[in-house]
C-alpha positions as CSV (number, residue, x, y, z in Angstrom):
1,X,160.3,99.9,29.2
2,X,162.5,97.6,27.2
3,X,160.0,95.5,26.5
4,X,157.1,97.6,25.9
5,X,156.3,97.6,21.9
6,X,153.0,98.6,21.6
7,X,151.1,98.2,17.7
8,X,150.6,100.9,15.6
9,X,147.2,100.9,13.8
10,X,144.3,103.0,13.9
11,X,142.0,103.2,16.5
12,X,138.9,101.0,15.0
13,X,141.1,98.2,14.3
14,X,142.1,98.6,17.8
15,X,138.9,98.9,19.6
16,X,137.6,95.9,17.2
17,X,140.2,93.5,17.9
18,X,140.1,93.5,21.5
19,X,136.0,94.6,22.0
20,X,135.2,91.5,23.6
21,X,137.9,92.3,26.5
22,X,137.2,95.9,26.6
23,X,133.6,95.9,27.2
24,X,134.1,92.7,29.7
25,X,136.8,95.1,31.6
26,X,134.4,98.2,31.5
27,X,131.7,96.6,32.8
28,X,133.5,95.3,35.7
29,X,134.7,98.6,36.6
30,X,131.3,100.0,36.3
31,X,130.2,97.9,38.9
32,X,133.1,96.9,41.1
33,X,135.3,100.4,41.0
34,X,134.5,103.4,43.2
35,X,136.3,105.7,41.0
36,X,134.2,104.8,37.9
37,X,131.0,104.7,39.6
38,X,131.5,107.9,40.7
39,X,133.0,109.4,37.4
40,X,129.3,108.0,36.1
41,X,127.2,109.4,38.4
42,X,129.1,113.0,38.0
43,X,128.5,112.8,34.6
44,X,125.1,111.7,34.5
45,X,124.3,114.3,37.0
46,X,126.0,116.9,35.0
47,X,125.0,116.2,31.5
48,X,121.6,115.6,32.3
49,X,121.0,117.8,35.4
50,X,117.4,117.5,36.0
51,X,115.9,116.5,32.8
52,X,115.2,117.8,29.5
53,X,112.7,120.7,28.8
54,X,111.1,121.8,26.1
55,X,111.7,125.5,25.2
56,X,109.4,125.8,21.8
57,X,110.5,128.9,19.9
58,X,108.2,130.0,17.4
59,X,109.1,131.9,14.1
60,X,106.9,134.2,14.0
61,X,107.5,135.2,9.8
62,X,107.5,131.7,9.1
């Protein structure tokens, strides 16, 4: 842990610094790891459920 120094900025400079390598690294996982492909697909599943559906609600007064 010696060695470990990490930089301290904020999280855009971060993210923008490295974005080539990040989304290069996500995508792999996407498609190569088990544990991310499934992570996705719970969350898909989850967040959308079956689909969207309109519920109108009508004001009535307006």
């Amino acid at each position: 842990m010696s060695l470990w120094n990490p930089n301290i900025g904020d999280a855009d400079s971060d993210i923008h610094d490295y974005l080539e390598e990040l989304r290069a690294r996500s995508r792999d996982l996407a498609v190569g790891g088990a544990i991310v492909a499934g992570a996705h697909k719970t969350m898909r599943t989850n967040v959308v459920g079956t689909g969207l559906r309109l519920k109108p609600a009508f004001d009535k007064d307006f």
